[in-house]
C-alpha positions in Angstrom: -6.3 2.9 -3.7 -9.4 2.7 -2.0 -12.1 -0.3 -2.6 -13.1 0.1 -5.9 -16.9 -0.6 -4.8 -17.7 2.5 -3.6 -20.6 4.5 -4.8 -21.1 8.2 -4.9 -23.9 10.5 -5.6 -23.1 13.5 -7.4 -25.2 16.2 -7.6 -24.8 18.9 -10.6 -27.4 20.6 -13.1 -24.6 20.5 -15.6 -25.2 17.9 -18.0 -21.9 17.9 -19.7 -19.8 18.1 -16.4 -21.7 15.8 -14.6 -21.2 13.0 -17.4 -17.4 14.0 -17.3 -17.3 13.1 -14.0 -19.3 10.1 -13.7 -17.5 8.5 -16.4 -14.1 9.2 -15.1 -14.5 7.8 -11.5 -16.4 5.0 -13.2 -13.5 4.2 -15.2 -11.3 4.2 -11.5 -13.8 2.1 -10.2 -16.6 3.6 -8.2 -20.4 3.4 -9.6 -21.6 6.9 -9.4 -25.4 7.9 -9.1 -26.3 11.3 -10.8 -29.1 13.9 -9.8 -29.6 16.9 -12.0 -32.2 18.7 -9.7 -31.5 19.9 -6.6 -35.1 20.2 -5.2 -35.1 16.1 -6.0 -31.7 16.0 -4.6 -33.5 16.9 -0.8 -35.8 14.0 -1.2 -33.5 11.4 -2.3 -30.6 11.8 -0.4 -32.2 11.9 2.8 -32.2 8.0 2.3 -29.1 8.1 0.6 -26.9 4.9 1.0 -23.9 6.5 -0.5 -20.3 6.2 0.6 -20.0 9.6 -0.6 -22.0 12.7 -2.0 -20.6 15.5 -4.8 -22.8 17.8 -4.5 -22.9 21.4 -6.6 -23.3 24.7 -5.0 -25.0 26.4 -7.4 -28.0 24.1 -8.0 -30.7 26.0 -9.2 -33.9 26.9 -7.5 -32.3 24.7 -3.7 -29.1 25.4 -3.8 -26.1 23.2 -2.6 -25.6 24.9 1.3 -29.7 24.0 1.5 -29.1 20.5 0.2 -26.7 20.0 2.7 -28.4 20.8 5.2 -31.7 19.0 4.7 -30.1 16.2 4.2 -26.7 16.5 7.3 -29.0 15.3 10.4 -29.6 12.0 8.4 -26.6 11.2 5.9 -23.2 10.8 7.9 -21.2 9.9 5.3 -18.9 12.1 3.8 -19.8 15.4 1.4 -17.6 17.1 -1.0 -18.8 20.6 -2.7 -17.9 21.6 -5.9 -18.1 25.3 -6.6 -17.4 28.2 -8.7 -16.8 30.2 -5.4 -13.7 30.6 -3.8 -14.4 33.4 -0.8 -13.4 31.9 2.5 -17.2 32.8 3.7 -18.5 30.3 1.6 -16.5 27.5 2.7 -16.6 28.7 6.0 -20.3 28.3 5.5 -20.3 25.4 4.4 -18.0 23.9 6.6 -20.3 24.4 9.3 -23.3 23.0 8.1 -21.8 20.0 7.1 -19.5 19.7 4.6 -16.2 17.4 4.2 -13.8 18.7 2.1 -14.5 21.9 -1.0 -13.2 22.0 -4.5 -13.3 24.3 -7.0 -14.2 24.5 -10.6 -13.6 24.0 -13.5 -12.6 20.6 -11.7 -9.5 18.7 -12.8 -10.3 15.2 -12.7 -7.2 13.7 -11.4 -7.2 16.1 -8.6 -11.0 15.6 -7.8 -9.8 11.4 -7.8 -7.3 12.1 -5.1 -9.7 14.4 -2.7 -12.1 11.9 -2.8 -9.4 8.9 -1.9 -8.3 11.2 0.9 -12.0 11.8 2.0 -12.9 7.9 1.6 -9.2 7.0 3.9 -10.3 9.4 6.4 -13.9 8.1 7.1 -13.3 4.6 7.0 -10.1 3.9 9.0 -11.8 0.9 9.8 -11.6 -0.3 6.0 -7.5 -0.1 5.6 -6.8 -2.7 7.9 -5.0 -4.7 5.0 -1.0 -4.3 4.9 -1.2 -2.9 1.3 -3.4 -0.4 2.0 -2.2 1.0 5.4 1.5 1.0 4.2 4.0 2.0 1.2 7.0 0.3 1.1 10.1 1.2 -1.3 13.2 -0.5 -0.4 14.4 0.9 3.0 11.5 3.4 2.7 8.7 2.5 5.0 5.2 4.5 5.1 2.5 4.0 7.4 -0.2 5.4 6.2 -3.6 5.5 9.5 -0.4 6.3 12.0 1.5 8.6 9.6 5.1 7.4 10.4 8.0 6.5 8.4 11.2 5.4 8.7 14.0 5.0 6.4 17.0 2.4 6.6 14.6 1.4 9.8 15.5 4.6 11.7 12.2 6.7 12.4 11.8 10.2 10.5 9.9 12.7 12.0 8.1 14.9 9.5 5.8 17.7 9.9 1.8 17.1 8.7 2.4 19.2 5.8 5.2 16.9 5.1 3.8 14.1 5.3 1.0 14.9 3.4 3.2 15.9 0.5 5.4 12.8 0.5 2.3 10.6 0.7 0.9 12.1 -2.4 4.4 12.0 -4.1 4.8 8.3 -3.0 1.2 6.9 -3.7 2.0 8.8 -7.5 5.4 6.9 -7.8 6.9 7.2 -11.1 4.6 9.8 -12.6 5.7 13.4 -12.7 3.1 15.6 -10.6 3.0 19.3 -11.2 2.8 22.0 -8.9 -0.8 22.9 -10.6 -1.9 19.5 -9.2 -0.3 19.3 -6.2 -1.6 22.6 -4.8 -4.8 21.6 -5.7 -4.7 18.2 -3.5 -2.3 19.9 -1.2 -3.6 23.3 -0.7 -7.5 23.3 -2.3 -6.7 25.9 -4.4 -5.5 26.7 -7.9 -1.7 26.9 -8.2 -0.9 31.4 -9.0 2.1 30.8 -10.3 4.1 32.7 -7.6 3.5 30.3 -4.5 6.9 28.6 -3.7 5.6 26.6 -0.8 5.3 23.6 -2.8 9.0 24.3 -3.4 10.0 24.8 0.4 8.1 21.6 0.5 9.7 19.4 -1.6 13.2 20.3 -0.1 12.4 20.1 3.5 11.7 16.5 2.4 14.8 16.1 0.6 16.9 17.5 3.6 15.0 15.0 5.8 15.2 12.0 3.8 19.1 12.2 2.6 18.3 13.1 -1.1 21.1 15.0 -2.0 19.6 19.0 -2.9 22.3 19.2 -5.6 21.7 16.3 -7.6 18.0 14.7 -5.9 18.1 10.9 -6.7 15.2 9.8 -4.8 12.6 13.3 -5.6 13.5 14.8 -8.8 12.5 18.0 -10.3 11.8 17.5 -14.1 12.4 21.2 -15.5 8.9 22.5 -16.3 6.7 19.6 -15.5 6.9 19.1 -11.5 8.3 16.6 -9.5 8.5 13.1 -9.4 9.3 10.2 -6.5 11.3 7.7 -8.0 10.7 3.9 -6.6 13.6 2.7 -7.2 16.1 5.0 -5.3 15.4 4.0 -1.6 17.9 0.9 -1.3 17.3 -2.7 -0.6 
């Protein structure tokens, strides 16, 4: 988990969603800062001392692309836009004038939690020098989180960065059953269509690799209906 004194700026004109949000990330740890206005937003955030910035596309009267940029030659932190909008133009766009990461609305705020952890990780490497934060252990089951390596029974296992990614977000969830609504969203940035089977191909790539039996899985099991879940206790001692 990542320090739990971190503060973020959001920026969003919605009332309602923008106390939705506050108050969930405050309740996981972070103090959050709120601006309504995005014409304010240019001013203050230029001297922004935020770890991070949420900051709406569809502000109105400046929107969220003009924010950004106004504000990208002086903040160096990270930025993470909500939107309504999913064309690839506009995250292209805004991609290139600054931003970190894109997620869409209405937001899920579970999913939102684990985008900004995997923003946070990725800008302060510098930060997860501790042995709990760098690494998940379970039993023979070793993950190293800044290098991205693993071994089991302490022989190396190469996975793929799509792999890696998805055990990482199975294994820092241990013990709670993730859908494949959620982890599309963390995995992929976009909503799950009820058709994609990557998640799927996924799941049992990692299986194969890892000696979880596709038949009966002991160590990632599917629960019918709900998703999948990594199970602490089934790597060995």
């Amino acid at each position: 988990m990542i320090n739990s004194t971190k503060h973020i700026i959001l920026v969003e004109d919605d009332i309602k969603l923008s106390r939705l949000i506050s108050d969930y990330l405050e309740s996981n740890g972070f103090t959050v800062e709120v601006i309504n206005n995005g014409a304010k937003a240019m001013v203050q955030l230029v001297q922004a001392k935020a770890d991070l910035i949420i900051l709406d596309v569809m502000l109105p009267g400046t929107d969220g692309f003009e924010v950004c940029k106004k504000i990208r030659p002086h903040y160096h932190g990270p930025i993470l836009f909500l939107t309504a909008k999913s064309s690839d133009f506009d995250q292209v766009l805004g991609l290139e004038i600054g931003a970190d990461d894109f997620i869409a609305k209405p937001v899920e705020p579970r999913v939102l939690l684990a985008r900004i952890n995997a923003i946070l990780r990725r800008f302060a490497p510098h930060e997860t020098t501790d042995n709990e934060l760098n690494n998940l252990h379970f039993g023979q089951l070793h993950i190293n989180q800044s290098a991205r390596t693993l071994t089991l029974s302490s022989q190396e296992i190469t996975l793929t960065s799509h792999e890696f990614d998805m055990l990482l977000v199975l294994a820092s969830n241990a013990g709670e059953i993730l859908s494949r609504e959620y982890l599309t969203q963390v995995l992929k940035g976009r909503d799950y269509n009820g058709l994609d089977r990557s998640i799927d191909v996924r799941v049992s790539k990692l299986r194969k690799k890892l000696g979880d039996n596709p038949d009966n899985p002991s160590r990632i099991k599917t629960i019918w209906g709900k998703g999948y879940i990594f199970v602490p206790d089934a790597w060995g001692n």
